[in-house]
Backbone as numpy.savetxt, mean C-alpha at the origin, in Angstrom:
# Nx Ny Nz CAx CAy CAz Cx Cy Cz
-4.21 0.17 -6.43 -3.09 0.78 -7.10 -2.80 0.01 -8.37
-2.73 0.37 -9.50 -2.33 0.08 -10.51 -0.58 0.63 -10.90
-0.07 -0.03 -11.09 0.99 0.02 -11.82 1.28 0.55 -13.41
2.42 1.06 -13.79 2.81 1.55 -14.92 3.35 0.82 -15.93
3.34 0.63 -16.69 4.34 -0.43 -17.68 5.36 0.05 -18.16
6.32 -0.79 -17.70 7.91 -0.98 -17.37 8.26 -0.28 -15.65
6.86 0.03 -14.92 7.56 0.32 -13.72 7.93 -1.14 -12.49
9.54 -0.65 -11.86 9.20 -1.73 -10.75 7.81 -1.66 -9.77
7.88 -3.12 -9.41 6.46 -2.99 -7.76 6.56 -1.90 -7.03
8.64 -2.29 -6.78 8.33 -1.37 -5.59 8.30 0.59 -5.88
8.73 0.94 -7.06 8.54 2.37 -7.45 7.21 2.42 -7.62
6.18 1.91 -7.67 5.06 1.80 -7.75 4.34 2.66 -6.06
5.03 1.59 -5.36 4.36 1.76 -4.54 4.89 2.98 -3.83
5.95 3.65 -4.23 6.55 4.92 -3.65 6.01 5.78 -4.09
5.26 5.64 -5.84 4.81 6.83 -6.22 3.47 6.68 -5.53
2.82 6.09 -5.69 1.43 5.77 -4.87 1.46 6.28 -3.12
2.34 6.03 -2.41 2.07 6.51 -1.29 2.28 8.09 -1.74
3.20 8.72 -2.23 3.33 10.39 -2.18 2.05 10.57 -2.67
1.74 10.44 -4.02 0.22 10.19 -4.38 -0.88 10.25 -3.33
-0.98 9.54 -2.68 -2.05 9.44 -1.30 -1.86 10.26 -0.22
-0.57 10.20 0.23 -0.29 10.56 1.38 0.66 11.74 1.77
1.29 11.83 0.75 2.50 13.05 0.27 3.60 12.57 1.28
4.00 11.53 1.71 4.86 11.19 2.21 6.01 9.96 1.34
7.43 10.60 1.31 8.28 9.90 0.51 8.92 8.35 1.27
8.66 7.59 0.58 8.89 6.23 2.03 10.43 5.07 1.11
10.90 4.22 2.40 11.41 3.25 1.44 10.92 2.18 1.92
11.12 1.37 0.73 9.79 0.03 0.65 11.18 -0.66 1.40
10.62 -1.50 2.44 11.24 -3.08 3.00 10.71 -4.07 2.56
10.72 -4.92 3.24 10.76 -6.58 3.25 8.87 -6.36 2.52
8.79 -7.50 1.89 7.22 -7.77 1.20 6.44 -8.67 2.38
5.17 -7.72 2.85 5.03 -8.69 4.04 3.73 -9.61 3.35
2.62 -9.31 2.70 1.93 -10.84 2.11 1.75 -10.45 0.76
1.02 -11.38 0.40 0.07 -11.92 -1.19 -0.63 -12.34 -1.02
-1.88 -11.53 -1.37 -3.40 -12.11 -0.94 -3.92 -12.36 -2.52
-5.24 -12.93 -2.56 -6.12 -12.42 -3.85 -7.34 -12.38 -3.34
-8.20 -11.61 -3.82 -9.22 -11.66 -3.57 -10.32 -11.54 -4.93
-11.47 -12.36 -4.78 -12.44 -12.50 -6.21 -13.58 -11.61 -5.76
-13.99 -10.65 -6.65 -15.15 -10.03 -6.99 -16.08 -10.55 -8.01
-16.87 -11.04 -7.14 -17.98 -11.79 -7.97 -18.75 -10.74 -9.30
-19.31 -10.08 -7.71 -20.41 -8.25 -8.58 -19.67 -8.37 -10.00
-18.17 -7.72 -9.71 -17.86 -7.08 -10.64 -16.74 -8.17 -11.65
-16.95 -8.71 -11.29 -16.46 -10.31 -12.49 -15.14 -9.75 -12.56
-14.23 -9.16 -11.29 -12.86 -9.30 -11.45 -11.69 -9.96 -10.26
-10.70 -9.99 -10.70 -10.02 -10.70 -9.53 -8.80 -9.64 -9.10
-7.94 -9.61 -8.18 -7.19 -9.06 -7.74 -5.93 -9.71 -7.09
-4.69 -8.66 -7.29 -3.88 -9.05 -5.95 -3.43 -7.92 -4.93
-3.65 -8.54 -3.65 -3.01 -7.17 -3.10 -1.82 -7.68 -2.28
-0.92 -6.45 -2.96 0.35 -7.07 -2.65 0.82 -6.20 -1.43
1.41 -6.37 0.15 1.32 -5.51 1.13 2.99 -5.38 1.25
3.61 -4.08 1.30 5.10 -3.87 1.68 5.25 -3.57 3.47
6.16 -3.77 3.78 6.60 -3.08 4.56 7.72 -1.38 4.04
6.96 -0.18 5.20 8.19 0.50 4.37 8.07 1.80 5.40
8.92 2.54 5.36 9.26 3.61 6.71 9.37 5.02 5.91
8.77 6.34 6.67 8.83 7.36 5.77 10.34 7.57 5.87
10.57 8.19 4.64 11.52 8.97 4.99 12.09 10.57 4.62
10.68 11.04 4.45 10.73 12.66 4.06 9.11 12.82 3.76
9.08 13.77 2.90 7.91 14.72 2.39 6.81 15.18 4.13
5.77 15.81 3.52 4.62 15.70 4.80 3.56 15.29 4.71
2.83 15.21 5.83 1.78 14.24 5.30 0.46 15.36 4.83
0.02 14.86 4.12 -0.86 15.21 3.39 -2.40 14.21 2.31
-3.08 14.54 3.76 -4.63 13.78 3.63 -5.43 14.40 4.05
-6.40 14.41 3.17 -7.97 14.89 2.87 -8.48 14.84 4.38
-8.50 13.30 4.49 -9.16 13.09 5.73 -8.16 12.55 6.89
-7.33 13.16 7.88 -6.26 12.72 8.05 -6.55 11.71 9.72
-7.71 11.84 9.89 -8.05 10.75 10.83 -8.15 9.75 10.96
-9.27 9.38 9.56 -9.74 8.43 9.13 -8.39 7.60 8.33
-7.72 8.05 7.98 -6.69 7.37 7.29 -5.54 6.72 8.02
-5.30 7.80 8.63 -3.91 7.12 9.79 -4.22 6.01 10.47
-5.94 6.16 10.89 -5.97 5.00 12.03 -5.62 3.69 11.49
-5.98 3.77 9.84 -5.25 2.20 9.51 -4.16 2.03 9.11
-3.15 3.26 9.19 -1.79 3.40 9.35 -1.54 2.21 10.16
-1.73 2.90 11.71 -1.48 2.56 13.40 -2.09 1.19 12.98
-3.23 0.86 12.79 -3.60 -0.77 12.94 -2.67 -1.66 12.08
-2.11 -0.95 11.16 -1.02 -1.48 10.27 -0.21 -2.81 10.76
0.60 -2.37 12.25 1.16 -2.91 12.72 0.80 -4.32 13.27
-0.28 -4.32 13.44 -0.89 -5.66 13.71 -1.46 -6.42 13.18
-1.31 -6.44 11.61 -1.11 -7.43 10.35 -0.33 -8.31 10.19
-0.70 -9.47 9.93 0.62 -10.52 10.13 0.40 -11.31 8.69
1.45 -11.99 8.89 1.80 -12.26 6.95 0.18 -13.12 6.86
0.16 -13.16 5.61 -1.14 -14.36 5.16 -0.21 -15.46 4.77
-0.48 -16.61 5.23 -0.04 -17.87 5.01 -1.34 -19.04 4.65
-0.94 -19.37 3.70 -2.43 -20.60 3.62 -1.96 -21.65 3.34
């Protein structure tokens, strides 16, 4: 997900889930901050993970199997601490 300039993180990430998922959510608590380096492609990253609960629209995915299941595994992510 890329971000907009002058948008907040977290409107970011609200437009991005309707975007993906067509579901309207509100962002909670920030659960990690990872980075990760791509060598291949000589770039670096952050991925930043929210917590956040729907709270309207429907869902709406291409592939709606394959996607949810890492919904559901969602829950059993725990912060990154190093």
């Amino acid at each position: 997900m890329l971000w907009k300039k002058g948008e907040h993180l977290q409107q970011a990430v609200i437009r991005e889930v309707k975007k993906e998922t067509g579901y309207v959510v509100k962002v909670n608590e920030l659960h990690s901050v990872r980075e990760a380096f791509f060598q291949d492609k000589k770039h670096h990253a952050l991925i930043i993970t929210f917590f956040a609960g729907i709270t309207g629209g429907e869902m709406n995915i291409l592939d709606p199997d394959q996607d949810i299941e890492e919904v559901k595994n969602g829950s059993a992510l725990k912060p990154f601490k190093s």
